[in-house]
C-alpha positions as CSV (number, residue, x, y, z in Angstrom):
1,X,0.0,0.0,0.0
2,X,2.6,2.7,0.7
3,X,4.3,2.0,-2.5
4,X,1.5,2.1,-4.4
5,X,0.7,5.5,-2.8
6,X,4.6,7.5,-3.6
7,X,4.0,5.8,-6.6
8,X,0.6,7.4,-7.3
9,X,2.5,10.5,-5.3
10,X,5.3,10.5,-7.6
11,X,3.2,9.8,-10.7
12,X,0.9,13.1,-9.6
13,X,4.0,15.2,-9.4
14,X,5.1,15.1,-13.0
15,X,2.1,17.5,-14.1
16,X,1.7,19.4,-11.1
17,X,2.9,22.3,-12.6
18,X,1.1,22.3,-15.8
19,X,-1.3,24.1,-17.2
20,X,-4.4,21.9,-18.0
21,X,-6.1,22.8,-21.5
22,X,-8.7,20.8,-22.9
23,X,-9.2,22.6,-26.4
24,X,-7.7,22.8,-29.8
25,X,-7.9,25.3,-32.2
26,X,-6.0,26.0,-35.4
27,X,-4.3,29.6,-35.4
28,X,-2.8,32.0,-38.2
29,X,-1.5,35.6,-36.8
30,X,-0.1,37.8,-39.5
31,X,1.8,40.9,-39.2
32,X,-1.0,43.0,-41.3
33,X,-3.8,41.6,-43.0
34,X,-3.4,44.1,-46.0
35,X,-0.9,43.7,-48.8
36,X,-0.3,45.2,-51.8
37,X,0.2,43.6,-54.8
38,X,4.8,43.5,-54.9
39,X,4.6,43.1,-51.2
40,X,4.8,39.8,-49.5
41,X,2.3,38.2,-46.9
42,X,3.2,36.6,-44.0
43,X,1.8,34.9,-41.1
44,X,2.3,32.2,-38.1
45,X,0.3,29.3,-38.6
46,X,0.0,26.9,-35.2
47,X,-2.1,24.6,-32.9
48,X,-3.6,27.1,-29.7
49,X,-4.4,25.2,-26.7
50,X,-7.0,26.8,-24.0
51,X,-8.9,26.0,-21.4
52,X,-12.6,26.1,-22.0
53,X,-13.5,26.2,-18.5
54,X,-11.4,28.2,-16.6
55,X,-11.2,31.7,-18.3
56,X,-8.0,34.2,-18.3
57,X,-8.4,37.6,-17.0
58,X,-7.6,40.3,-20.0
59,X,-6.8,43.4,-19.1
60,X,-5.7,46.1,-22.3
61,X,-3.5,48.9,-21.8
62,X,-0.3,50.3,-21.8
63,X,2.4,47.8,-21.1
64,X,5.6,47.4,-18.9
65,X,7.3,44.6,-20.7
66,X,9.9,44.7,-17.8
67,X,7.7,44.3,-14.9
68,X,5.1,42.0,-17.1
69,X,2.3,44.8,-15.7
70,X,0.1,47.5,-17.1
71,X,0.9,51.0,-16.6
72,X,-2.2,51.5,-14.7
73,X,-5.3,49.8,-14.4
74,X,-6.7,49.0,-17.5
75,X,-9.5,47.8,-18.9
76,X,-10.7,44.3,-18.6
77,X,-12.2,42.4,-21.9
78,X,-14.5,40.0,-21.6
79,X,-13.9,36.3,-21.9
80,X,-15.8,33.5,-22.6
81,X,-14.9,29.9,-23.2
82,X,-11.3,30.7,-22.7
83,X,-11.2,33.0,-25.1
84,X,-11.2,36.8,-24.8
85,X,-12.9,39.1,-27.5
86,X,-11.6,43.0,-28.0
87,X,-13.5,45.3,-30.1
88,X,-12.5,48.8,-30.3
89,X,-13.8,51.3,-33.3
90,X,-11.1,53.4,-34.8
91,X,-11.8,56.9,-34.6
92,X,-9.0,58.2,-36.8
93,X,-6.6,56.7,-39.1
94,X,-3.2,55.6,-38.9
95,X,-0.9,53.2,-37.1
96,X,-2.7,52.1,-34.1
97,X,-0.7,50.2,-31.4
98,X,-2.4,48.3,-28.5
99,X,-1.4,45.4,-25.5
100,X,-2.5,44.0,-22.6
101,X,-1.7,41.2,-19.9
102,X,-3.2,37.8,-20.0
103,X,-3.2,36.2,-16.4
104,X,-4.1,32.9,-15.4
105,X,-3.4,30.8,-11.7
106,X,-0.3,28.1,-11.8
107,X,-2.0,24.9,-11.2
108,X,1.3,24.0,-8.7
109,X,1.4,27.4,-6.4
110,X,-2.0,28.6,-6.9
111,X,-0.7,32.0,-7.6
112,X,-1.3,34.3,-10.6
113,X,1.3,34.4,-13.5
114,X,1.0,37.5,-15.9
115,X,2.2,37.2,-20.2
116,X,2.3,40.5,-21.4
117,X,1.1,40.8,-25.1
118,X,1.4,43.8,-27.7
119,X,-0.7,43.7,-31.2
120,X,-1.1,46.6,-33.8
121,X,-3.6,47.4,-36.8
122,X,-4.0,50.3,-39.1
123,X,-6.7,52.2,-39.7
124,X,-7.4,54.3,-42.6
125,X,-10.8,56.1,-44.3
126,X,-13.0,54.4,-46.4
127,X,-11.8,55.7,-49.8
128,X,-12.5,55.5,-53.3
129,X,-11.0,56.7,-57.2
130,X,-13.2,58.6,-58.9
131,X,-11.7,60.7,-61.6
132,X,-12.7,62.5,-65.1
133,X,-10.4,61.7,-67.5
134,X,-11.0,64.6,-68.8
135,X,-10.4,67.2,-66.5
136,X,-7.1,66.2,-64.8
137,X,-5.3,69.5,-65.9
138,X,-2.8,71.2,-64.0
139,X,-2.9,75.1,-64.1
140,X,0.7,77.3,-64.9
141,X,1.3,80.0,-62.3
142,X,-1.2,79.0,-59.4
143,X,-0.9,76.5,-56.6
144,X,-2.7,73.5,-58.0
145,X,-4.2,71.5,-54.4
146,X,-3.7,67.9,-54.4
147,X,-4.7,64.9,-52.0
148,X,-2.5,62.4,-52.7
149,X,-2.4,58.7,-49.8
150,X,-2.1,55.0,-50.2
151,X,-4.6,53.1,-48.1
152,X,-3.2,50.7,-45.5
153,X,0.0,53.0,-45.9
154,X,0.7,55.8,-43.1
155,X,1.2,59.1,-45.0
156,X,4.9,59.6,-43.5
157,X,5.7,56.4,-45.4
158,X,4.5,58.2,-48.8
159,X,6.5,60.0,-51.1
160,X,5.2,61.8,-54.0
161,X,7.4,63.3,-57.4
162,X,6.2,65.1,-60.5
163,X,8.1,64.1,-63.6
164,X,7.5,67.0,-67.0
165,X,5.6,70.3,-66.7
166,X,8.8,72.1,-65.0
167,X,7.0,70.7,-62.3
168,X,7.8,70.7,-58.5
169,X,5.6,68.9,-55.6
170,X,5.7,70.1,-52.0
171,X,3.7,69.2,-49.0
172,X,1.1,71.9,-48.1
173,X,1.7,71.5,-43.8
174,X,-1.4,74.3,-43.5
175,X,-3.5,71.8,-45.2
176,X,-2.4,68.6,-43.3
177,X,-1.3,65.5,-44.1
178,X,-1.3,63.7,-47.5
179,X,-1.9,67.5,-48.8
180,X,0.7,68.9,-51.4
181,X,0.6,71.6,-53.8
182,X,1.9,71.4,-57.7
183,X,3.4,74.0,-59.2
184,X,4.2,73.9,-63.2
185,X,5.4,76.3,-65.7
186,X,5.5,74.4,-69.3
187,X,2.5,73.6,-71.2
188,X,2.1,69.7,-71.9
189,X,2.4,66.7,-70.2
190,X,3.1,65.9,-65.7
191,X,3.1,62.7,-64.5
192,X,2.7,62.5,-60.8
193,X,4.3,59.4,-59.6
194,X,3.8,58.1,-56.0
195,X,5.5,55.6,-53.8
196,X,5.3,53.9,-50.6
197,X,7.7,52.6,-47.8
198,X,6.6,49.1,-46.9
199,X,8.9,46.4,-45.2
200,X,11.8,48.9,-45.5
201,X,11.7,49.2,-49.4
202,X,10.4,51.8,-51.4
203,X,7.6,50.4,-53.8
204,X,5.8,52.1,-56.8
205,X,2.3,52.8,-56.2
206,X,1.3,54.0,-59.0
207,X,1.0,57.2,-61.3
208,X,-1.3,59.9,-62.7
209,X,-0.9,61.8,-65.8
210,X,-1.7,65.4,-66.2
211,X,-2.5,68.2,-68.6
212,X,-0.4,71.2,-67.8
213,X,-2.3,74.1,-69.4
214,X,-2.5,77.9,-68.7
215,X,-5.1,79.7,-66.8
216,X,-8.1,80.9,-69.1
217,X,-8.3,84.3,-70.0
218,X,-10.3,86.6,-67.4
219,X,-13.3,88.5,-68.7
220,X,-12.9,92.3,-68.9
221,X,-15.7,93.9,-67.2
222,X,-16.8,97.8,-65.7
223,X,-19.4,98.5,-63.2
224,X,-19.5,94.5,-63.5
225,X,-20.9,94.4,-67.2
226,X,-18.9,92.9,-70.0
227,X,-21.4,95.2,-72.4
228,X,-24.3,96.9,-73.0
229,X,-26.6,99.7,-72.3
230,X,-24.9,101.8,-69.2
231,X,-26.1,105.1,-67.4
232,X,-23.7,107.6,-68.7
233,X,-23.2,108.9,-64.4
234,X,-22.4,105.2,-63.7
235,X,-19.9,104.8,-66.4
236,X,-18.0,107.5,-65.9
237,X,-17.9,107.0,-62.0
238,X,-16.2,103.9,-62.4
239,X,-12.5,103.7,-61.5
240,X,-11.3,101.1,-64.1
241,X,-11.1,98.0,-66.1
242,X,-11.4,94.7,-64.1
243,X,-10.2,91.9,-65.3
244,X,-12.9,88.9,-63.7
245,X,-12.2,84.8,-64.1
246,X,-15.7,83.6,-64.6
247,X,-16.1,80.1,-63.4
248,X,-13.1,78.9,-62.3
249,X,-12.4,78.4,-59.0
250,X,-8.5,79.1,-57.8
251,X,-7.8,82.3,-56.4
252,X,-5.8,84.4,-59.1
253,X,-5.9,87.6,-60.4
254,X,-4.8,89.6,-63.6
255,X,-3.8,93.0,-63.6
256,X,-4.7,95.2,-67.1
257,X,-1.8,96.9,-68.4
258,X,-3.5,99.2,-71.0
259,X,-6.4,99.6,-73.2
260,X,-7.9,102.3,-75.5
261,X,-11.5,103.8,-75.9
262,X,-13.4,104.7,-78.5
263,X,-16.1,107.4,-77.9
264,X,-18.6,108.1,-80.8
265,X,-21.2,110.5,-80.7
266,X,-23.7,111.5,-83.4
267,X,-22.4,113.8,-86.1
268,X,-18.8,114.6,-84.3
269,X,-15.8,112.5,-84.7
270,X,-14.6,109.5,-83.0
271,X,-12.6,110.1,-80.2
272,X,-9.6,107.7,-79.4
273,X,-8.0,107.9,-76.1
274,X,-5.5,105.4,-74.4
275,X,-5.1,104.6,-70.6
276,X,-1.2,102.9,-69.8
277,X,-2.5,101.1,-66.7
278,X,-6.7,99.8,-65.5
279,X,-7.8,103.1,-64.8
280,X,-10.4,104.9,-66.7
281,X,-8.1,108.5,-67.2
282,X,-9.6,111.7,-66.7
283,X,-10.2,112.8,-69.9
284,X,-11.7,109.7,-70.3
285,X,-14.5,110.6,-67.9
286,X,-14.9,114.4,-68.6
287,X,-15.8,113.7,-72.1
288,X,-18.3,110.8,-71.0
289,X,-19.7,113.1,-68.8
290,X,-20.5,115.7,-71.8
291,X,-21.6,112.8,-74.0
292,X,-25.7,112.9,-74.9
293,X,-27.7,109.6,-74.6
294,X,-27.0,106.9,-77.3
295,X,-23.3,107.5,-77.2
296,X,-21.5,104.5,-77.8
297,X,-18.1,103.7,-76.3
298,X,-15.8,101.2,-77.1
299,X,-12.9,99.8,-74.6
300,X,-10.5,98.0,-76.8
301,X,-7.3,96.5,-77.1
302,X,-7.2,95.2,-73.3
303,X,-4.0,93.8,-72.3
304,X,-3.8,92.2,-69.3
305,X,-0.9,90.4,-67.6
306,X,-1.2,86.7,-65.2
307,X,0.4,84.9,-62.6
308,X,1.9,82.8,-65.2
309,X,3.4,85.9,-66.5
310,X,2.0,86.3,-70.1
311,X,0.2,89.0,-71.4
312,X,-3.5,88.5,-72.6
313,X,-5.4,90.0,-75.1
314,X,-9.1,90.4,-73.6
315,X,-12.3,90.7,-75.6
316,X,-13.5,94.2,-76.2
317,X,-16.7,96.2,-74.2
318,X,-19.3,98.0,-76.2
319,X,-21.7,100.1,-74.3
320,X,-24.4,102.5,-74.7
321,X,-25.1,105.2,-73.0
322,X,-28.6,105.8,-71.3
């Protein structure tokens, strides 16, 4: 009898201080579970034991890998069947880092034992491509906005060049991130060319060709009318010739450099006088003043200069007087 019991004794020992686990389950953890097509997957594929009757305590936070201990309370997950489940929704996007500790009792002291863990994910906006073939046009001699990111890919990680156009990129910091501003200065052809730092290499992404044009010509306008019949009081009140960009939406003015007008009033001679900047002269004025009704008067030969520095010759104004 008392060998049969340091047998049973002994026998007892050899698993005191084992964890006991009664279920199975097949396993694959992966670094990221979005891949781009160039960039490798990988993942850990094993056989998880657990216990389906004694559930862990989960705690997530911030860990001390040192001390195997949260810096601070925590938050406790719930577990059921052994198994914990954390749900968290992401709020903004990037690179989002979490952990916690996983404790269980040692079946040979009774006491609790603490395995630290640390996981991350990435979290980025629902997006989408839509694009008009048509209209993908770059602009000479304004700052042309662009939004430029590669889902999955945090936008420090993303680098942006433009390639033709006399082009240059920058990031736009005022704007935020994945924001740059393209400048050009040759009509033709920019290709926008983006790239992306994933597993320590630097992999294409993709491009985007675009149409470098210059601005359209503004619309010369006084008293805001390209034309027609004017009150001679109104006309001649006015200080000048502005140049207006109808329906087009970056913020860009043009400065007139000169134009002439033509006054002609019943049975005199046309009068031709020429102003060297916007301004409607003086003489200009007096003899609109002293005009009868029906005059007509014609601003011509506008020249106005852009941003892109060229020189535009506008359409002309004809107006009444009334």
């Amino acid at each position: 009898n008392a060998e049969s019991e340091v047998i049973n004794h002994l026998f007892n020992s050899i698993n005191k201080s084992s964890f006991k686990f009664d279920a199975l389950q097949a396993r694959v953890i992966a670094p990221t579970s979005y891949v781009l097509i160039g960039q490798k997957y990988t993942a850990d594929v094993f056989l998880a034991a657990y216990s389906s009757t004694s559930n862990p305590k989960i705690l997530v936070g911030e860990v001390d890998t040192a001390k195997k201990a949260l810096k601070g309370s925590g938050i406790e997950i719930p577990v059921s069947g052994g198994l914990g489940k954390y749900e968290v929704t992401a709020t903004s996007e990037g690179l989002k880092k979490w952990g916690g500790i996983i404790t269980v009792k040692n079946p040979a002291t009774n006491e609790e034992e603490s395995y630290p863990f640390t996981a991350e994910y990435i979290a980025a906006k629902p997006s989408t491509v839509i694009s008009a073939d048509k209209m993908n046009v770059l602009y000479i001699g304004v700052d042309n906005p662009m939004s430029i990111s590669v889902p999955g890919v945090a936008n420090e990680n993303v680098t942006a060049t433009i390639t033709g156009g006399g082009g240059t990129l920058v990031k736009d910091p005022k704007a935020g991130a994945g924001k740059y501003i393209a400048r050009v200065t040759t009509q033709g052809e920019a290709t926008i060319s983006v790239t992306a730092k994933m597993d320590g290499k630097n992999m294409p992404m993709g491009q985007m060709k675009y149409r470098v044009k210059r601005v359209p010509d503004p619309v010369a306008m006084v008293a805001n009318m390209k034309g027609g019949k004017i009150n001679k009081n109104v006309l001649a009140a006015q200080a000048g010739v502005i140049p207006v960009m109808e329906n087009f939406d970056f913020d860009l003015f043009f400065k007139v450099k000169s134009f002439k007008i033509t006054i002609v009033r019943k049975g005199k001679d046309p009068v031709e006088l020429s102003s060297e900047s916007n301004l409607i002269t003086p003489q200009m004025k007096e003899i609109i003043n002293n005009s009868p009704i029906g005059t007509k008067v014609y601003f011509e030969y506008i020249r106005a200069s852009g941003p892109d520095g060229t020189v535009r010759s506008l359409a002309p104004m004809n107006f009444e007087l009334n």
